[in-house]
One Martini backbone bead per residue (centre of mass of N, CA, C, O) as a GRO file, in nm:
protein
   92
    1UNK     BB    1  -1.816  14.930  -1.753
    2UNK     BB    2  -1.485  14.831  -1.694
    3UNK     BB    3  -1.203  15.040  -1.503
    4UNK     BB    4  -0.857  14.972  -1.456
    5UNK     BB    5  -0.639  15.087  -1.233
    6UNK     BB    6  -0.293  15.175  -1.157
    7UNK     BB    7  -0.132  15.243  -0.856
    8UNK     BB    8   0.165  15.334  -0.700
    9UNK     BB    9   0.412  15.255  -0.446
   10UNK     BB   10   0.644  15.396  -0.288
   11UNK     BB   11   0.984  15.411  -0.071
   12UNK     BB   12   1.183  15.641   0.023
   13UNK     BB   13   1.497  15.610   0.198
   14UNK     BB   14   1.661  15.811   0.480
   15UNK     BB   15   1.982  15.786   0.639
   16UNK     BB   16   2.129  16.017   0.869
   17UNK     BB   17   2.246  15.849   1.169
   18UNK     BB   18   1.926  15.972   1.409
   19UNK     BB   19   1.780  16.015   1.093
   20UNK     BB   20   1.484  15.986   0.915
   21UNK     BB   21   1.366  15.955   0.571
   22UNK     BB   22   1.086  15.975   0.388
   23UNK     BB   23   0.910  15.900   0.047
   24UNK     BB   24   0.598  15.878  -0.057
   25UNK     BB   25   0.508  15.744  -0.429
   26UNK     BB   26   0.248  15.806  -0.645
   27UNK     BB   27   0.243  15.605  -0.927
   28UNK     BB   28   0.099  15.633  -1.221
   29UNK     BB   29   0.035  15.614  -1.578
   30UNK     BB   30   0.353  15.589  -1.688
   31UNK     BB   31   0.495  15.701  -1.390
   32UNK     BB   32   0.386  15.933  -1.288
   33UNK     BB   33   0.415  16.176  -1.064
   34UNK     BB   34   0.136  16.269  -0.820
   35UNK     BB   35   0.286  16.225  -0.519
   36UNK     BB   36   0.398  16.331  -0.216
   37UNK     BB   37   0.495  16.188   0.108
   38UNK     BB   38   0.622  16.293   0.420
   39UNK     BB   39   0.898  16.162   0.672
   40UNK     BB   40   1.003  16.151   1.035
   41UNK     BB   41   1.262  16.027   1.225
   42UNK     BB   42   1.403  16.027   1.592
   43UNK     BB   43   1.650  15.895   1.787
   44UNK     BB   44   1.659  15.893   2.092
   45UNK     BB   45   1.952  15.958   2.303
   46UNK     BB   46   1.858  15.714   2.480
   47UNK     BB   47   1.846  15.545   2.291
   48UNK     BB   48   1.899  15.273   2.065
   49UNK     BB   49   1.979  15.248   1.786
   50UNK     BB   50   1.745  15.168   1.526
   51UNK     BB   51   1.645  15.178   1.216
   52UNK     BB   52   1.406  15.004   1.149
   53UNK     BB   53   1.252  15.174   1.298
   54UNK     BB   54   1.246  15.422   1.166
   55UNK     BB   55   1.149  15.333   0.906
   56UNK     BB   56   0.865  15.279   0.986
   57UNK     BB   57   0.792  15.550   1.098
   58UNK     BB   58   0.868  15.728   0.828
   59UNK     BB   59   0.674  15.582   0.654
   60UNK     BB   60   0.421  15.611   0.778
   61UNK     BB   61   0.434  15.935   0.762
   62UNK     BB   62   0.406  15.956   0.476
   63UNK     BB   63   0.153  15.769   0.417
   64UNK     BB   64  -0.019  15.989   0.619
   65UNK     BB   65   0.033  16.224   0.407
   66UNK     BB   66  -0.046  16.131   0.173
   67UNK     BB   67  -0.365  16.071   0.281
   68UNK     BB   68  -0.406  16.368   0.307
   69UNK     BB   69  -0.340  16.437   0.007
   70UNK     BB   70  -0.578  16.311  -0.098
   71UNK     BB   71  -0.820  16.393   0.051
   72UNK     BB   72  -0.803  16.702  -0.012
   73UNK     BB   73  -0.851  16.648  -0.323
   74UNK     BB   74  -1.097  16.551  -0.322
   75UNK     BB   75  -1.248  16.757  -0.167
   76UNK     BB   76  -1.209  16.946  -0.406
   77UNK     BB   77  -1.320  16.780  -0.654
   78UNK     BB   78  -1.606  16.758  -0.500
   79UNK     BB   79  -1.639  17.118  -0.496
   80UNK     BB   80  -1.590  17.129  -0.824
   81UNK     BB   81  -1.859  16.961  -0.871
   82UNK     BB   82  -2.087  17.065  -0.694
   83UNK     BB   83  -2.018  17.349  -0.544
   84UNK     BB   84  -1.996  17.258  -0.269
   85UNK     BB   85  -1.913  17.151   0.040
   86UNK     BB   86  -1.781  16.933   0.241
   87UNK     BB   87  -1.875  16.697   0.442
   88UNK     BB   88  -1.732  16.574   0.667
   89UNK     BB   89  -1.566  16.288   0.626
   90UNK     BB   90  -1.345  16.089   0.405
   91UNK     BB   91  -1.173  15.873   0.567
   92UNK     BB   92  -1.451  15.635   0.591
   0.00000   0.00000   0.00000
């Protein structure tokens, strides 16, 4: 039997002079929050401040947290079910 599930991501951005922040959001079957990450980027006073630039850092920063922390979930859940630690990595 095949099982499909569909998971949304979600990424609120906040500007906010010459710092951005992002929520990468995680969002579930029925709409809940499952996780989410976040990231912040800010622009170095020598630079000529371009937002998009922020935005995409801020936003990188934000889905690189959320997969630290889907990883870190994963492996709770499968030494909670096997009783061992997880070897090696799970990032690949």
């Amino acid at each position: 039997m095949t099982t499909k599930t569909a998971w949304n991501a979600q990424i609120d951005i906040t500007e906010e002079g010459r710092k951005v922040t992002a929520d990468a959001m995680l969002i579930g079957k029925g709409g809940e929050r499952r996780m989410v990450g976040h990231g912040v980027a800010r622009c170095n006073p020598a630079d000529q401040n371009d937002p998009a630039i922020g935005d995409e850092l801020a936003a990188a920063r934000a889905l690189a947290d959320l997969t630290n922390k889907l990883l870190d979930n994963a492996a709770h859940d499968i030494e909670s079910h096997t009783h061992q630690p997880v070897k090696g990595s799970l990032s690949s």
